[in-house]
ChimeraX commands (.cxc) that place a marker at each C-alpha (Angstrom):
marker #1 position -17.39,-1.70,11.25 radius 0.5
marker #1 position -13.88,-0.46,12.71 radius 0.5
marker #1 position -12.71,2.68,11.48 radius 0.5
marker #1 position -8.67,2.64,11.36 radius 0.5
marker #1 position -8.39,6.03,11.90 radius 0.5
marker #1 position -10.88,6.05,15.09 radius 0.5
marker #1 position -8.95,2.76,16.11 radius 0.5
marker #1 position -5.86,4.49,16.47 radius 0.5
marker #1 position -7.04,7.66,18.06 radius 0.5
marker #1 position -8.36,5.89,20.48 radius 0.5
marker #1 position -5.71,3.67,21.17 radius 0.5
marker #1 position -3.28,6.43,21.66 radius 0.5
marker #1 position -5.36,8.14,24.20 radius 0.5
marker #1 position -5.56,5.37,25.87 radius 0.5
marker #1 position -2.06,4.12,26.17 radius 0.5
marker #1 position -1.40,7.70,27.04 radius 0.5
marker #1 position -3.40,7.42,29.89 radius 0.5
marker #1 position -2.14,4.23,31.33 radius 0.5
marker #1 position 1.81,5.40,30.83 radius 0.5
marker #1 position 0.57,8.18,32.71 radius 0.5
marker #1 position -1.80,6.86,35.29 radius 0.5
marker #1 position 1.45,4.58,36.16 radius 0.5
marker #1 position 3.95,7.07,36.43 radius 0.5
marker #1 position 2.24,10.31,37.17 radius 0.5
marker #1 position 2.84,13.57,35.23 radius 0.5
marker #1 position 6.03,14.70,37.11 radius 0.5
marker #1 position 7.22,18.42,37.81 radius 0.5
marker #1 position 8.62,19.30,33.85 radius 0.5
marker #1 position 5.57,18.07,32.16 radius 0.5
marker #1 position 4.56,21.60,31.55 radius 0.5
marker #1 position 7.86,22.06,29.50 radius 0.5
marker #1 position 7.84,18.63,27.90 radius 0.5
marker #1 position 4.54,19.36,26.18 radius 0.5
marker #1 position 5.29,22.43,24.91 radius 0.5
marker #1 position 8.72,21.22,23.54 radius 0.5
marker #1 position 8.55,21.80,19.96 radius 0.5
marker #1 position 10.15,17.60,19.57 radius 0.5
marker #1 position 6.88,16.44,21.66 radius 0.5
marker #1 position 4.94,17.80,18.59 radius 0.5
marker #1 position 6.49,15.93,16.04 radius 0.5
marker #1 position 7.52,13.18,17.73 radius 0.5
marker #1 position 4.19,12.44,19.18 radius 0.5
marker #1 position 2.51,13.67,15.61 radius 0.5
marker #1 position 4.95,10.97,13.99 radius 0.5
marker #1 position 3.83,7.97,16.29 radius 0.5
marker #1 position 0.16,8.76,15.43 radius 0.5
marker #1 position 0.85,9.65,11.57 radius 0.5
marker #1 position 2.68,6.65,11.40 radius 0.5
marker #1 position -0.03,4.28,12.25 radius 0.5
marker #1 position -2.22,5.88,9.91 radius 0.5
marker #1 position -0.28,5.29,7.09 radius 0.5
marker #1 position 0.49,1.93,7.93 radius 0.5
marker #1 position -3.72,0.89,8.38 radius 0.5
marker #1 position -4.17,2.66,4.93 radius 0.5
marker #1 position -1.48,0.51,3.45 radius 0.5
marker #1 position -3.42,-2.39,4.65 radius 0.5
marker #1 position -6.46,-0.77,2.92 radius 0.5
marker #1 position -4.64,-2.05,-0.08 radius 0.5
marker #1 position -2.73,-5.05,0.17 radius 0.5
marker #1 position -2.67,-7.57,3.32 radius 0.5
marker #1 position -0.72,-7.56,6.36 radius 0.5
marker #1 position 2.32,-9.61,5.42 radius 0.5
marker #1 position 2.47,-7.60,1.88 radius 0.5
marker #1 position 2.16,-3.82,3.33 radius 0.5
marker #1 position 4.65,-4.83,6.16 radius 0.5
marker #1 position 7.08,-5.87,3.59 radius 0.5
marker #1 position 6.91,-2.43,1.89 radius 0.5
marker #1 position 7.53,-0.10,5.31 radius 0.5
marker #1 position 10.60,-1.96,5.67 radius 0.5
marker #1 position 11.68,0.83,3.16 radius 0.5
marker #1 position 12.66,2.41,6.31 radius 0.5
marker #1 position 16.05,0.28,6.72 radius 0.5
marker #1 position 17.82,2.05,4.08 radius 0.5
marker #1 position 16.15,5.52,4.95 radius 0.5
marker #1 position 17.60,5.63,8.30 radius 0.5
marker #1 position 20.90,4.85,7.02 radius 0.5
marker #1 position 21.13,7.23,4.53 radius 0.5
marker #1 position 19.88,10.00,6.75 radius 0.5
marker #1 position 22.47,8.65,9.45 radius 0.5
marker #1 position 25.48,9.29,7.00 radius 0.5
marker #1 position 23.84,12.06,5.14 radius 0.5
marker #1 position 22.40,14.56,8.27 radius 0.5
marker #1 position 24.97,12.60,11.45 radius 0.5
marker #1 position 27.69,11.40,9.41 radius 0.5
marker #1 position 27.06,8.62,10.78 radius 0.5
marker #1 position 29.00,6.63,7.75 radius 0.5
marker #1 position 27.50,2.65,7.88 radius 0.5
marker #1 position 29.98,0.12,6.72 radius 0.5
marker #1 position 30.10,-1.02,2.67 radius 0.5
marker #1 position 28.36,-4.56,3.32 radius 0.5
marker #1 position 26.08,-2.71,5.89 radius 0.5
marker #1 position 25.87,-0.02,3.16 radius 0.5
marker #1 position 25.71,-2.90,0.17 radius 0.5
marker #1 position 22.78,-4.49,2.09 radius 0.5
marker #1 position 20.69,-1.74,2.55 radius 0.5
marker #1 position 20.78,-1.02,-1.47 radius 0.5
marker #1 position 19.94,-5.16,-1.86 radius 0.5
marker #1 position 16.66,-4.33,0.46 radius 0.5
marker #1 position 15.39,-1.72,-1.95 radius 0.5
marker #1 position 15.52,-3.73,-4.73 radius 0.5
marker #1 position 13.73,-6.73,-2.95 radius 0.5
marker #1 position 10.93,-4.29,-2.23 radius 0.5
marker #1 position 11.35,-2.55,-5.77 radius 0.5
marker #1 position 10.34,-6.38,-6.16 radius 0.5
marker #1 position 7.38,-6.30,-4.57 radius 0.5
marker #1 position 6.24,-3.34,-5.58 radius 0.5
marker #1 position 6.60,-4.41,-8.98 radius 0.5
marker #1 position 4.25,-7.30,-8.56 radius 0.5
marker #1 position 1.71,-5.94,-6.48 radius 0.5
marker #1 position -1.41,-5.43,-8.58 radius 0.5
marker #1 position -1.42,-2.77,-10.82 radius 0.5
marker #1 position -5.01,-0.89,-9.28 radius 0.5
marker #1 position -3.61,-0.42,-5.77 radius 0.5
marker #1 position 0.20,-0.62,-6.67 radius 0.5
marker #1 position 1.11,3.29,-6.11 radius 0.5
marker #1 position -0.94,4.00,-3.54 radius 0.5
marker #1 position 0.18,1.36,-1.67 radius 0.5
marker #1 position 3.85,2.47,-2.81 radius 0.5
marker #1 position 3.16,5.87,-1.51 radius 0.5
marker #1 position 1.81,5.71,1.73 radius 0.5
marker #1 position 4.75,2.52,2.54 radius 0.5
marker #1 position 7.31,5.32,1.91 radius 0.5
marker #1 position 5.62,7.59,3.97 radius 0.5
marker #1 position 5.47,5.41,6.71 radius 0.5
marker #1 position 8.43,4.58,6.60 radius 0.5
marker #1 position 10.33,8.19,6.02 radius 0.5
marker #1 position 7.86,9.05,9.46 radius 0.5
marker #1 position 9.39,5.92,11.40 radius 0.5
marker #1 position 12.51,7.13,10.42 radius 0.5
marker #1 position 12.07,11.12,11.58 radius 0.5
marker #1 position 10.51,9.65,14.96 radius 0.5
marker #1 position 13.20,7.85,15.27 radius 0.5
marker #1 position 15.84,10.33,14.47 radius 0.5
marker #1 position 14.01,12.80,16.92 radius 0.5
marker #1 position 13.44,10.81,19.80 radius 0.5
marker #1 position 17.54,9.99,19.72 radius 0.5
marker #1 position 17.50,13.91,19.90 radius 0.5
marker #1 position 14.53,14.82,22.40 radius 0.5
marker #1 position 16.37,16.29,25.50 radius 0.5
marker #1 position 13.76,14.71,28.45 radius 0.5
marker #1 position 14.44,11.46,26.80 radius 0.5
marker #1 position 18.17,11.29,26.62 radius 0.5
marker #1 position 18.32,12.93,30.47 radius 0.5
marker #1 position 16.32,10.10,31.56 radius 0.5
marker #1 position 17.79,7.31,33.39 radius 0.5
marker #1 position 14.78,5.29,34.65 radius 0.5
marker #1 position 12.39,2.94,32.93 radius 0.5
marker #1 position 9.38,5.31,34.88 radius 0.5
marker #1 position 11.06,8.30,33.51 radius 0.5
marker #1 position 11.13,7.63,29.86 radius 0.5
marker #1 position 7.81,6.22,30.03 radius 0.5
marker #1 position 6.67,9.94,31.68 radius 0.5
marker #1 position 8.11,11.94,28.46 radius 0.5
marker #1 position 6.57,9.13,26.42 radius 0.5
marker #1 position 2.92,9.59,28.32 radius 0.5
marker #1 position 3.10,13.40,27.98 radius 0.5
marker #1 position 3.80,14.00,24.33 radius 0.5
marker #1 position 1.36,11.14,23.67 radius 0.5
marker #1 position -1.11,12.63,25.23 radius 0.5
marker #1 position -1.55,15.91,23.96 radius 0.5
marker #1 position -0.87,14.94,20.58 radius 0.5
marker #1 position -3.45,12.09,20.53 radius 0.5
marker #1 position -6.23,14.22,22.19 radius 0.5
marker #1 position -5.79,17.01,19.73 radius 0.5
marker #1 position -5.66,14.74,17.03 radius 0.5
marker #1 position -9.11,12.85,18.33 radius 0.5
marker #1 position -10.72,16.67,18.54 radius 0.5
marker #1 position -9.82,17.58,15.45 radius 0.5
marker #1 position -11.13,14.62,14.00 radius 0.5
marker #1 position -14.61,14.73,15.41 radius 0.5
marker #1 position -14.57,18.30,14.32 radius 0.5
marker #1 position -13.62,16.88,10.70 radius 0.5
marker #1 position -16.50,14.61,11.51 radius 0.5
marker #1 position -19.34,16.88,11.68 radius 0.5
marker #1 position -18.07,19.12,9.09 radius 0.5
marker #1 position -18.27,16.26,7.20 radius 0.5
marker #1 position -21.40,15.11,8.46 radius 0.5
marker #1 position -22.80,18.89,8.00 radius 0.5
marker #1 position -21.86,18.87,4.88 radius 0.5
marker #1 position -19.08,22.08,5.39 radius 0.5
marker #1 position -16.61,19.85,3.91 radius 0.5
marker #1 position -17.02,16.69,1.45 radius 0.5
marker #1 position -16.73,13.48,3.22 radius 0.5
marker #1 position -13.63,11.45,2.36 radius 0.5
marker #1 position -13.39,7.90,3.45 radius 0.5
marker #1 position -10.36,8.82,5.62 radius 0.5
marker #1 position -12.94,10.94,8.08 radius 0.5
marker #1 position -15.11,8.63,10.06 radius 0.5
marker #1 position -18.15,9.40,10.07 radius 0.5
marker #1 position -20.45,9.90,13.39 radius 0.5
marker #1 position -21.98,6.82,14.09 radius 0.5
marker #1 position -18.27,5.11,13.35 radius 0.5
marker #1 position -16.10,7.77,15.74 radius 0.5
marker #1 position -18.59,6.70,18.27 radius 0.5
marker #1 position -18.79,3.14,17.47 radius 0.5
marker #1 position -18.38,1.24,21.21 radius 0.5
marker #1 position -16.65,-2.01,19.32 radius 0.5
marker #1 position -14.04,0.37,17.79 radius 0.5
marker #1 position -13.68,2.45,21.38 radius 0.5
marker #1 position -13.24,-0.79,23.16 radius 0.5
marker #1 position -10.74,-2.44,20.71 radius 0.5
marker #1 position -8.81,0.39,20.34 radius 0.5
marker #1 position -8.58,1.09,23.96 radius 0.5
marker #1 position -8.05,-2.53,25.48 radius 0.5
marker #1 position -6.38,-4.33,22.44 radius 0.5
marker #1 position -4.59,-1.52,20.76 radius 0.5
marker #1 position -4.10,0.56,23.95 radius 0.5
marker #1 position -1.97,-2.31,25.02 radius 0.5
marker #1 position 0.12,-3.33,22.29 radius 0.5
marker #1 position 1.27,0.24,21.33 radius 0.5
marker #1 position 2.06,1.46,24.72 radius 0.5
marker #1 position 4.85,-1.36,24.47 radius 0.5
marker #1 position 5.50,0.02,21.01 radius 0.5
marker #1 position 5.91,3.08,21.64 radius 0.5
marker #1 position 8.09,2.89,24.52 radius 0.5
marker #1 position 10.63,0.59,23.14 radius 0.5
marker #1 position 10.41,2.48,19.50 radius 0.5
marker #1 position 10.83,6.06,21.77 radius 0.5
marker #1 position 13.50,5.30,24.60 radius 0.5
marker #1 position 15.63,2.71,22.47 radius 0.5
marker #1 position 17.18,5.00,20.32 radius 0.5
marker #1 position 18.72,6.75,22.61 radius 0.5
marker #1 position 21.34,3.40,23.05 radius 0.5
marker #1 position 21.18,2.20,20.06 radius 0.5
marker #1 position 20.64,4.30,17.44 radius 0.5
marker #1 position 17.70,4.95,14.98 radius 0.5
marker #1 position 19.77,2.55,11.90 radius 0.5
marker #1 position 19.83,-0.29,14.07 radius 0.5
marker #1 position 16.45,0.19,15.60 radius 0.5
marker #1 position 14.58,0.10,12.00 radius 0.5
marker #1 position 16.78,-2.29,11.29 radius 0.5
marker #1 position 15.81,-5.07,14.24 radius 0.5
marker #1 position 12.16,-4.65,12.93 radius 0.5
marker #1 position 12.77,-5.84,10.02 radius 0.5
marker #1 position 11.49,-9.16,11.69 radius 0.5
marker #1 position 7.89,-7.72,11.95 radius 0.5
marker #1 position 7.01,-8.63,7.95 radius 0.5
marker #1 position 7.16,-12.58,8.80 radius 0.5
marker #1 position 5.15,-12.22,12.38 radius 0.5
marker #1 position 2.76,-10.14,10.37 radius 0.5
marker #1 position 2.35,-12.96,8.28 radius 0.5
marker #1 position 1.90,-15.38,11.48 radius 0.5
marker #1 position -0.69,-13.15,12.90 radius 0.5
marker #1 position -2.40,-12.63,9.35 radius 0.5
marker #1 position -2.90,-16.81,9.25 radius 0.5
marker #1 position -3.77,-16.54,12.79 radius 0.5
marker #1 position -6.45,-13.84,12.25 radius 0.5
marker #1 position -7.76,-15.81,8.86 radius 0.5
marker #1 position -7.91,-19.15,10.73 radius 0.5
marker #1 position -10.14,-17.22,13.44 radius 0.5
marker #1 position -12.02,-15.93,10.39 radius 0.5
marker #1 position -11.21,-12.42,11.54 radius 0.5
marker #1 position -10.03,-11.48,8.58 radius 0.5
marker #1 position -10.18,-12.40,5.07 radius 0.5
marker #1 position -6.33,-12.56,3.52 radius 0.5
marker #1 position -4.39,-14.06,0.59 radius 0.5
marker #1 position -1.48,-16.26,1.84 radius 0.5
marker #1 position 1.55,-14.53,0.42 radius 0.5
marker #1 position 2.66,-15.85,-3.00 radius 0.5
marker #1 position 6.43,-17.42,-3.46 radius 0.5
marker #1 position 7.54,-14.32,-4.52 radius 0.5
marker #1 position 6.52,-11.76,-1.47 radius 0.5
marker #1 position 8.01,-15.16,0.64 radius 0.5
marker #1 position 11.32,-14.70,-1.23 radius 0.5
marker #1 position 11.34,-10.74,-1.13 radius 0.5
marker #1 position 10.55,-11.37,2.74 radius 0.5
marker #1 position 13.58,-13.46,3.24 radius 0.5
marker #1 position 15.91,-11.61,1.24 radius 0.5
marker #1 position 15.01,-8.40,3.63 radius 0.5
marker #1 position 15.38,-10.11,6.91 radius 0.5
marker #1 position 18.86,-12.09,5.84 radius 0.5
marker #1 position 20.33,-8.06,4.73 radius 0.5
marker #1 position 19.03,-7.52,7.89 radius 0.5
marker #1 position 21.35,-9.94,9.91 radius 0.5
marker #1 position 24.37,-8.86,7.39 radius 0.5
marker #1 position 23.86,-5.17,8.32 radius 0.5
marker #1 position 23.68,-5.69,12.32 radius 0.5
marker #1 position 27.08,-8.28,11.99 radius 0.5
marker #1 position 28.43,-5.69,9.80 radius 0.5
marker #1 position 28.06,-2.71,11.93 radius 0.5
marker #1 position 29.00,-5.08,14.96 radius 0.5
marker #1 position 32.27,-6.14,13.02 radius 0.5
marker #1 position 33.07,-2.65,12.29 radius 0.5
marker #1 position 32.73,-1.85,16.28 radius 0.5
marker #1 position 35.28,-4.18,16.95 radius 0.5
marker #1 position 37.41,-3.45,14.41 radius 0.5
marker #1 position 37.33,0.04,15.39 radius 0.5
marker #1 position 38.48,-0.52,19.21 radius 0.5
marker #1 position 42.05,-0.12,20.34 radius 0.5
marker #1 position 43.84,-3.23,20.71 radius 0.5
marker #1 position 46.01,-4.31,23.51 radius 0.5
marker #1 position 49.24,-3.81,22.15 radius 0.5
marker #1 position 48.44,0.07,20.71 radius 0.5
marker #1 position 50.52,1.94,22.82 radius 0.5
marker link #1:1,2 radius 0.2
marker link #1:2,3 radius 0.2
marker link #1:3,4 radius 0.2
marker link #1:4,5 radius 0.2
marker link #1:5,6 radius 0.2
marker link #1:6,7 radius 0.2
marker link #1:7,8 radius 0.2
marker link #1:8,9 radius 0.2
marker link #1:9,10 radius 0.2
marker link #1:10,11 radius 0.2
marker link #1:11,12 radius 0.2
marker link #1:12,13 radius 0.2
marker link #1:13,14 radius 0.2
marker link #1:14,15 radius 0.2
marker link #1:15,16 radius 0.2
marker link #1:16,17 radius 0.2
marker link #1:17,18 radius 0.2
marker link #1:18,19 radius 0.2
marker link #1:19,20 radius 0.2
marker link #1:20,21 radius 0.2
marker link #1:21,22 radius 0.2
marker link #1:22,23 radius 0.2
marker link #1:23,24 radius 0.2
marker link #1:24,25 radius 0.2
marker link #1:25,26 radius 0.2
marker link #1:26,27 radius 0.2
marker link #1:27,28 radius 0.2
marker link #1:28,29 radius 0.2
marker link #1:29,30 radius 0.2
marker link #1:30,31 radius 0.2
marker link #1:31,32 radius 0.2
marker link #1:32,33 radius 0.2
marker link #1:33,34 radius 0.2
marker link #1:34,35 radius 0.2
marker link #1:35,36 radius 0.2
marker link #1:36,37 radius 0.2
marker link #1:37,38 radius 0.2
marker link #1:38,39 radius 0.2
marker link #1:39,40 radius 0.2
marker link #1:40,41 radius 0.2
marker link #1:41,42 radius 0.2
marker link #1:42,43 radius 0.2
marker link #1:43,44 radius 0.2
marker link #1:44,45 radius 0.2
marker link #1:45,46 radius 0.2
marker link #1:46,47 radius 0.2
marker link #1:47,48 radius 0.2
marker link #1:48,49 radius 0.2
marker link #1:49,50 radius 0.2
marker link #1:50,51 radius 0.2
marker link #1:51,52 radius 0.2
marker link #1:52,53 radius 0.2
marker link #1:53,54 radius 0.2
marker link #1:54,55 radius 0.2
marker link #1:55,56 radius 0.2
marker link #1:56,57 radius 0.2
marker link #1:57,58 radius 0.2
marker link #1:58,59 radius 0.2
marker link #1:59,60 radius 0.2
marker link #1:60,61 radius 0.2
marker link #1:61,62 radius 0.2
marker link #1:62,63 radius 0.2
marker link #1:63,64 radius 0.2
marker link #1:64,65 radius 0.2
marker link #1:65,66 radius 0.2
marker link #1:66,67 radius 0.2
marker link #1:67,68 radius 0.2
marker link #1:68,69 radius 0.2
marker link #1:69,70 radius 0.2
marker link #1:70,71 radius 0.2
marker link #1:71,72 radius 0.2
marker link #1:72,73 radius 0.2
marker link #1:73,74 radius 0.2
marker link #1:74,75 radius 0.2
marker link #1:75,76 radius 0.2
marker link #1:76,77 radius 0.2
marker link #1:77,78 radius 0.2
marker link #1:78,79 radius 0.2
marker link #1:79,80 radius 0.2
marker link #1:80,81 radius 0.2
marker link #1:81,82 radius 0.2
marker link #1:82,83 radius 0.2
marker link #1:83,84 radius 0.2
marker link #1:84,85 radius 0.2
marker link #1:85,86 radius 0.2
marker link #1:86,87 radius 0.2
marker link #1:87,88 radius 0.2
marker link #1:88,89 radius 0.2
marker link #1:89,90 radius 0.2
marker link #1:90,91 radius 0.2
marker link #1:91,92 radius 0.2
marker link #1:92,93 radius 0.2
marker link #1:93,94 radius 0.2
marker link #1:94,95 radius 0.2
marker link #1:95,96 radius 0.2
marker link #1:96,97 radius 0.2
marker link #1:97,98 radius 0.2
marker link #1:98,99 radius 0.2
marker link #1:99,100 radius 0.2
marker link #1:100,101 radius 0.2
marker link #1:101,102 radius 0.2
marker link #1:102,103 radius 0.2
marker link #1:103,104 radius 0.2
marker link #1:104,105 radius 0.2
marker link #1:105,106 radius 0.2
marker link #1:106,107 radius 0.2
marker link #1:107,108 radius 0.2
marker link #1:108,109 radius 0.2
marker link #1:109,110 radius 0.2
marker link #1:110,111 radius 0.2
marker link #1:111,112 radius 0.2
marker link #1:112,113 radius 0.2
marker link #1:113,114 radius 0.2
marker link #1:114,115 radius 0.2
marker link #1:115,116 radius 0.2
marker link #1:116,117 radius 0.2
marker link #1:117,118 radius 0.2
marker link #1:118,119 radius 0.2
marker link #1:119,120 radius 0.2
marker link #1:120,121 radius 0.2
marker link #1:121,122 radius 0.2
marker link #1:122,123 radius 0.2
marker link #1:123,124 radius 0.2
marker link #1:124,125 radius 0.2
marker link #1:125,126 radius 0.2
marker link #1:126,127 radius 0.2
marker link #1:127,128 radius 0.2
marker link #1:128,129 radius 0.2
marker link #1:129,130 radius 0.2
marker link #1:130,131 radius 0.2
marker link #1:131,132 radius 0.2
marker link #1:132,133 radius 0.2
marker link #1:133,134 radius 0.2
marker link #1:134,135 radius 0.2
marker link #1:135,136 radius 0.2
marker link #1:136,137 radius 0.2
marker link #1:137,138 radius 0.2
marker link #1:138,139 radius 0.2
marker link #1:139,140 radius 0.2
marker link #1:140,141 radius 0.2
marker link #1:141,142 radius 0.2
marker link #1:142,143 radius 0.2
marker link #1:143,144 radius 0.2
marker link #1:144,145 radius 0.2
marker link #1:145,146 radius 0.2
marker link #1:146,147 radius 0.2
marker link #1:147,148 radius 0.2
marker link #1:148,149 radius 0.2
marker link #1:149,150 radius 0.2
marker link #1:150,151 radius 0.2
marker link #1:151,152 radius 0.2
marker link #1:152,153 radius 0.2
marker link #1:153,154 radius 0.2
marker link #1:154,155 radius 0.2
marker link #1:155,156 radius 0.2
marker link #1:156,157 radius 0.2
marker link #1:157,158 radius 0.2
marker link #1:158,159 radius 0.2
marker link #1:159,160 radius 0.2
marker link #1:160,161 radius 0.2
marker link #1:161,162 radius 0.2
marker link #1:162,163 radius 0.2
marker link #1:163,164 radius 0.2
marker link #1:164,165 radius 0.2
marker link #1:165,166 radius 0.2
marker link #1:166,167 radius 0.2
marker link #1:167,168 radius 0.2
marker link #1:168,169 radius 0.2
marker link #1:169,170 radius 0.2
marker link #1:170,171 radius 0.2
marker link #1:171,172 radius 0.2
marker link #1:172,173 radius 0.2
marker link #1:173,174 radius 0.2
marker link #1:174,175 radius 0.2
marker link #1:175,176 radius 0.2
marker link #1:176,177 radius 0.2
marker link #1:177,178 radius 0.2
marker link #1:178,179 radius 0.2
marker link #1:179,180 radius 0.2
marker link #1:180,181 radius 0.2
marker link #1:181,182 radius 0.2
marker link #1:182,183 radius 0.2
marker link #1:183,184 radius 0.2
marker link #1:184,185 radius 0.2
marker link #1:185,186 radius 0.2
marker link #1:186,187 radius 0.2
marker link #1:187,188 radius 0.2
marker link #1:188,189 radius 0.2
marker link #1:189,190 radius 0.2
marker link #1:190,191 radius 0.2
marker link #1:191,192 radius 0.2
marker link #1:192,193 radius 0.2
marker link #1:193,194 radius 0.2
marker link #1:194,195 radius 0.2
marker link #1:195,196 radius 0.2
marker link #1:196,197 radius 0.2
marker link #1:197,198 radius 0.2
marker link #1:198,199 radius 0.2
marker link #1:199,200 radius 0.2
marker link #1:200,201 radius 0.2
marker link #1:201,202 radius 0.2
marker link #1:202,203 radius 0.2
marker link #1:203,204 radius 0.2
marker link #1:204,205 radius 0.2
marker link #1:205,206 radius 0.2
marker link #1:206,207 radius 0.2
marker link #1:207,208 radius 0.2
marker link #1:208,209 radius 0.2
marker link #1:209,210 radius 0.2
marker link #1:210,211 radius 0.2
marker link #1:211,212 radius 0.2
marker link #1:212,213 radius 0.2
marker link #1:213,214 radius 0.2
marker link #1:214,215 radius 0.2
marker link #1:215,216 radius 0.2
marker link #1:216,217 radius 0.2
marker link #1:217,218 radius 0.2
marker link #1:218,219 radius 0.2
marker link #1:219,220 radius 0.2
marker link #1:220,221 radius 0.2
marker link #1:221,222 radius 0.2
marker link #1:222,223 radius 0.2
marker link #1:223,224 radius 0.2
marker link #1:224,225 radius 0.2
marker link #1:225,226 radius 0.2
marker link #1:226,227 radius 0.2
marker link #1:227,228 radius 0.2
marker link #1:228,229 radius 0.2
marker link #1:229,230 radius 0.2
marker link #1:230,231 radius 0.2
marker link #1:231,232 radius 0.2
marker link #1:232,233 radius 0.2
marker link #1:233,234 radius 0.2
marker link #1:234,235 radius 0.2
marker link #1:235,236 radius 0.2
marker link #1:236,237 radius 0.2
marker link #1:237,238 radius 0.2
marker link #1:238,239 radius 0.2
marker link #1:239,240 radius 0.2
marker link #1:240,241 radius 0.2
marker link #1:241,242 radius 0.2
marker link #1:242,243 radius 0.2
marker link #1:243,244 radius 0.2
marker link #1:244,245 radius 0.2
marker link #1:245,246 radius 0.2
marker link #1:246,247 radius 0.2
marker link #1:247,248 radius 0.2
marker link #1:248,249 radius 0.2
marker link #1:249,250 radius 0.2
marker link #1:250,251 radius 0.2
marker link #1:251,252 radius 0.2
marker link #1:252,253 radius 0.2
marker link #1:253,254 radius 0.2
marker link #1:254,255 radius 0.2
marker link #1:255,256 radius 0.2
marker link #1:256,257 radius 0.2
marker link #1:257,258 radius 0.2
marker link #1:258,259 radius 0.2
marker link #1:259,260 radius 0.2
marker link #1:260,261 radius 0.2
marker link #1:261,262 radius 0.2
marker link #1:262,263 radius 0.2
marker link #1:263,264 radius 0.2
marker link #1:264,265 radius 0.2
marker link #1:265,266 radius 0.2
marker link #1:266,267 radius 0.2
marker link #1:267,268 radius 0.2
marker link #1:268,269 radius 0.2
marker link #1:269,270 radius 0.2
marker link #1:270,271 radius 0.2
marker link #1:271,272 radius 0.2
marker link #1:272,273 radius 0.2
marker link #1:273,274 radius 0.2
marker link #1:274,275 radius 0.2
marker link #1:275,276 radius 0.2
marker link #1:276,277 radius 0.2
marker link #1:277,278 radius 0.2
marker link #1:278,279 radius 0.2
marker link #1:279,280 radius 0.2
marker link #1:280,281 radius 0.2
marker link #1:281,282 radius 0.2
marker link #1:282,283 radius 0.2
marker link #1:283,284 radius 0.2
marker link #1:284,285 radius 0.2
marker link #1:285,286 radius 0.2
marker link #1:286,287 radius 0.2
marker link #1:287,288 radius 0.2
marker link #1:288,289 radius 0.2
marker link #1:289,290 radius 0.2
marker link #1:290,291 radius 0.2
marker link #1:291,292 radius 0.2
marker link #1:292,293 radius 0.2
marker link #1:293,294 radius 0.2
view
């Protein structure tokens, strides 16, 4: 009886309020909420989660995850393209092998949920990308030097974003419910936007686990860069998987087991993976001065 949509509303205010019941607002929150990169950064984070739960409307957890991973070769072609930030040929070479292996998947995914699926796994992953891209950017996160202080910009543009977005979703609600607008199954309707299961999972359980997202997805940038970031996720398909079996053996859920193909797709992504972070650490070295340049 968990609406996604609700789920993630409310798990956003929440971890907004912890971040921010821990570190206090501080004297610039004024200015860091009406930042114009809050907005979209904090619009990003929520938009993001969105697409991924609808992706899971589709296809399991371990398939949809596969399909965000799009994301790898988005960052790097908006690094080179918009930073000229130029990624090495194998890193480059790599990338271009992880689009086909999800061409792949996409290509066997069944036929009745195969674009939609396709669609909102690029948009997720184009929005991981941008929130990435503008968090590198966001001037309160690249002044700050403290662990309490990038979790304070984090808080703040959370906030505000998330508690806009959960009022303008109950006011979607009872225009839907009204009948001023038609209902759409992406609008919950009253008695799920107030449903006390979905308000206490997606404070305590969801609350939880993306205030640690979103402070290692927000402040890590900053050191080391959006391409490597989407990169290191590239991991999350095969403990997606692990929590999928975990959640089927609890009878949670109810979940294929992903076929020998999805398995092979999976692999294929996370081994590019490991070729694009030893290229771009092989290029690093090659790139530094050696002892004997005068």
């Amino acid at each position: 009886g968990v609406h996604a949509i609700a789920f993630i509303l409310y798990a956003m205010v929440f971890s907004a309020v912890s971040i921010l019941a821990i570190t206090g607002p501080g004297r610039d929150a004024r200015a860091i909420m009406l930042h114009p990169m809050s907005w979209l950064i904090g619009m990003a984070i929520i938009l993001m989660e969105v697409f991924y739960f609808l992706i899971l409307t589709f296809v399991p957890p371990a398939h949809g995850n596969i399909i965000v991973r799009i994301g790898i070769p988005m960052s790097m072609l908006a690094g080179w393209l918009v930073f000229r930030r130029r990624p090495p040929r194998l890193a480059a070479l790599a990338g271009a092998v992880i689009v086909a292996a999800i061409a792949a998947v996409v290509a066997i995914t069944d036929a009745a949920v195969r674009w939609p699926m396709t669609l909102c796994g690029l948009l997720c992953g184009f929005i991981m990308m941008a929130r990435g891209f503008a968090a590198e950017m966001h001037p309160w996160n690249r002044a700050a030097r403290t662990v309490p202080d990038k979790l304070r910009v984090t808080g703040i543009l959370l906030f505000v974003t998330s508690v806009i977005s959960l009022l303008l979703t109950g006011l979607a609600t009872y225009a839907a419910a009204s009948g001023l607008i038609p209902p759409h199954p992406i609008i919950p309707a009253p008695d799920r936007l107030l449903h006390l299961p979905t308000i206490l999972l997606g404070g305590v359980a969801g609350g939880v686990i993306l205030t640690v997202m979103t402070y290692l997805g927000f402040s890590g940038v900053v050191k080391i860069g959006t391409e490597n970031l989407m990169a290191m996720m590239a991991l999350t398909p095969l403990t997606s998987w692990v929590f999928q079996e975990l959640g089927v053996a609890l009878g949670l859920i109810v979940a294929a087991r992903p076929e020998a193909r999805l398995v092979l797709a999976m692999t294929v992504i996370i081994a590019c993976v490991f070729v694009i972070l030893w290229a771009g650490r092989l290029a690093r070295v090659m790139a530094r001065p050696s002892a004997t340049t005068p």
